[in-house]
VEXDONU-791222 format. One record per residue: residue number from 1; chain; x, y, z of N, C-alpha, C in turn. Coordinates in pm, 1 decimal. Layout:
// residues N
> pos / unit / nc1 / nc2 / nc3 / cac1 / cac2 / cac3 / cc1 / cc2 / cc3
> NUM / A / X / Y / Z / X / Y / Z / X / Y / Z
...
This chain:
// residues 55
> pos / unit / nc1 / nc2 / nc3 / cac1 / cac2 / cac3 / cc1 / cc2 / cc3
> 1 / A / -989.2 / -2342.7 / 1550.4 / -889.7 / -2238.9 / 1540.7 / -797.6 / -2262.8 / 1421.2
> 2 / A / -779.3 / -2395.8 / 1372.7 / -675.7 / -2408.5 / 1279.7 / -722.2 / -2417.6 / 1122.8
> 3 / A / -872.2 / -2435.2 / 1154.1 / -940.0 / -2382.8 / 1020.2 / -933.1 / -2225.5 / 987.9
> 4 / A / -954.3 / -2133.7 / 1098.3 / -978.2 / -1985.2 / 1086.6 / -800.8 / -1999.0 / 1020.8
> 5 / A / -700.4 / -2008.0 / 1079.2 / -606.8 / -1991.0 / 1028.4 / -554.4 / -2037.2 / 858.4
> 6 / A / -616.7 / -2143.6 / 845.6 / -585.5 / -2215.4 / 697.5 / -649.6 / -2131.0 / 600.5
> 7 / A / -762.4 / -2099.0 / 662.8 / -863.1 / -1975.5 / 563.7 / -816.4 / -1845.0 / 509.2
> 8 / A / -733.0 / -1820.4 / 626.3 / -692.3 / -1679.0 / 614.9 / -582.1 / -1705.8 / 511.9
> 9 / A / -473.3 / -1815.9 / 592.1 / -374.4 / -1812.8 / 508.1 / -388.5 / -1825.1 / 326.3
> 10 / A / -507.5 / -1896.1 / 300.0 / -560.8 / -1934.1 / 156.4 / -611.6 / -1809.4 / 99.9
> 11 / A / -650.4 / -1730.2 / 207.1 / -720.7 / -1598.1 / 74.1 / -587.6 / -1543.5 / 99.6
> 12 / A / -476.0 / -1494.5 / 170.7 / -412.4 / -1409.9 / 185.9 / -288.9 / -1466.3 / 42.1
> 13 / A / -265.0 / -1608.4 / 52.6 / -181.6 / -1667.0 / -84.2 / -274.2 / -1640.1 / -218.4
> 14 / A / -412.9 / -1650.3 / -205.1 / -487.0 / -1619.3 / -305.2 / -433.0 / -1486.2 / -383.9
> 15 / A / -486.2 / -1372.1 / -296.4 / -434.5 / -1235.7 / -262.4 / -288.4 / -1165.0 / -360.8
> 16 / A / -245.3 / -1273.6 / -264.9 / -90.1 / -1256.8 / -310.6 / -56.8 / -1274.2 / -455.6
> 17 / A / -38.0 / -1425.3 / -494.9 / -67.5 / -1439.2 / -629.8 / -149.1 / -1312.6 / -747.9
> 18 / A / -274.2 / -1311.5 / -703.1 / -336.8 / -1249.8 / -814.1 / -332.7 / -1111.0 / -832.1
> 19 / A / -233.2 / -1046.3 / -696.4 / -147.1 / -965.3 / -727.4 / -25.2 / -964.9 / -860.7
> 20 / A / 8.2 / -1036.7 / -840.8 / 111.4 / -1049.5 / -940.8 / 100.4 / -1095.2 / -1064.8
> 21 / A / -5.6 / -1159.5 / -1092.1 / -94.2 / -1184.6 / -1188.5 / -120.3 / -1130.2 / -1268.0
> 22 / A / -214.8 / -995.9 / -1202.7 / -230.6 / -928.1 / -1247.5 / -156.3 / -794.9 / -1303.2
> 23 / A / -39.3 / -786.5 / -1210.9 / 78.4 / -677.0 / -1241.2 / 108.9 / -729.7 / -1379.1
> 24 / A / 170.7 / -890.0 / -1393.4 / 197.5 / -899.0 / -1506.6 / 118.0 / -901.3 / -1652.2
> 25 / A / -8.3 / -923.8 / -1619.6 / -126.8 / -881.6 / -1698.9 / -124.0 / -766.7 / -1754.6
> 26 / A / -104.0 / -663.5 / -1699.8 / -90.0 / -523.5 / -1697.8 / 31.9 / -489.8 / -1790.9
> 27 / A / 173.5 / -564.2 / -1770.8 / 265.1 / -473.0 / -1797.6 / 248.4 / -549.2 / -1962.4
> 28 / A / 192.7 / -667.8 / -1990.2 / 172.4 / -697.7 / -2164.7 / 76.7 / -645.7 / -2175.6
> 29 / A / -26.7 / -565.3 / -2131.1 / -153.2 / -537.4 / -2173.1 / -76.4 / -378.9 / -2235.2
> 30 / A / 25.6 / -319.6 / -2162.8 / 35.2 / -179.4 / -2182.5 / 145.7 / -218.8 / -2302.1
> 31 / A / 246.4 / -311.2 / -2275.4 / 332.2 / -345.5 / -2393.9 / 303.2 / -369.3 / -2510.2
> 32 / A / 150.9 / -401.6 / -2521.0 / 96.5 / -444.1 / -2652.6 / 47.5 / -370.3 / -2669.8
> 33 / A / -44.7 / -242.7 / -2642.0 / -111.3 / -87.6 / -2690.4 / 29.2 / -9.5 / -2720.4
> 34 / A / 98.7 / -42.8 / -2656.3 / 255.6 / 47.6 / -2755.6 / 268.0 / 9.5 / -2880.1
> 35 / A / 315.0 / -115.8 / -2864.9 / 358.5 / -176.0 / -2997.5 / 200.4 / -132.2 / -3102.2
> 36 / A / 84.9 / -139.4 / -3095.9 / -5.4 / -141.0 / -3174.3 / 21.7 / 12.4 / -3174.5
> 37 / A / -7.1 / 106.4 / -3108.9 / -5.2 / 234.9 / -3175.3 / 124.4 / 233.4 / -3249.7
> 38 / A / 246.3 / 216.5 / -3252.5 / 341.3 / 245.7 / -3284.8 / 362.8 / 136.4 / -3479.0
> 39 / A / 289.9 / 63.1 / -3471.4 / 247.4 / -21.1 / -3587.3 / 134.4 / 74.1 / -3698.4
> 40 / A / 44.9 / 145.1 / -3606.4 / -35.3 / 210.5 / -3688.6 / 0.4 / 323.8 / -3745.8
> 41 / A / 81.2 / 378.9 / -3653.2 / 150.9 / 514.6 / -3714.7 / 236.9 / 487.2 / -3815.7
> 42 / A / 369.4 / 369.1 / -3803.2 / 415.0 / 330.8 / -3912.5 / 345.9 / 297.2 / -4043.2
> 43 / A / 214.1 / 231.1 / -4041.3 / 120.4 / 210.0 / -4131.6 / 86.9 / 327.0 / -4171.4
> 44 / A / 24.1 / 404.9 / -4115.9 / -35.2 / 556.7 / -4190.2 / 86.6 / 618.5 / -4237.6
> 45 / A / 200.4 / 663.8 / -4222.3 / 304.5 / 682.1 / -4247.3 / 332.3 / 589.5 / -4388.5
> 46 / A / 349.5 / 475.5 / -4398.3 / 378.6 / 385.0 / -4497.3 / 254.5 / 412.7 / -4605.9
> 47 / A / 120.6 / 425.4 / -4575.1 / 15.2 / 511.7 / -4650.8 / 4.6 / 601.5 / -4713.9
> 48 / A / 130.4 / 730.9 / -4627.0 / 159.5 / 871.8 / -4688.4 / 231.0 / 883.0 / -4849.3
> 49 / A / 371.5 / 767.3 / -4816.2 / 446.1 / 800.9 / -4890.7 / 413.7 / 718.2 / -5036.0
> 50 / A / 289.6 / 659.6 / -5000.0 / 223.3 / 588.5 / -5131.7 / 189.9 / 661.0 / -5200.2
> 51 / A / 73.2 / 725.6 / -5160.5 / 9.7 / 800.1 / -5222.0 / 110.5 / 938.2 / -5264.3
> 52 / A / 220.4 / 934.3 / -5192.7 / 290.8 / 1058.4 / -5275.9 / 338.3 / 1019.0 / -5378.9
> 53 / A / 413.2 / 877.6 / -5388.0 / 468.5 / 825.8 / -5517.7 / 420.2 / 812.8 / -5602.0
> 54 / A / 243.1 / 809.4 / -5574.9 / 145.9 / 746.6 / -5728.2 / 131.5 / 900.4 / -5767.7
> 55 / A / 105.4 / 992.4 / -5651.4 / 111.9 / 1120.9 / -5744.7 / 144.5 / 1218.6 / -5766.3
């Protein structure tokens, strides 16, 4: 009986954890596709006003 219990308790801390794990996985995964689109647009942008100055 106190194995069934240790088991449970181990996937359920498992569980738990890689919940949060993964939340935080998530919130740099989406923080870093911001920052990169927002880098590229500045880049194409920084691209525009080149090519207006050369001509």
């Amino acid at each position: 009986m106190n194995t069934t219990y240790f088991f449970i308790g181990l996937f359920t801390g498992i569980s738990v954890s890689a919940f949060f794990i993964g939340k935080e996985l998530y919130k740099y995964y989406t923080k870093y596709t911001v920052q990169k689109k927002q880098l590229d647009r500045i880049l194409k942008l920084n691209d525009k006003f080149k090519k207006f100055k050369v001509a």
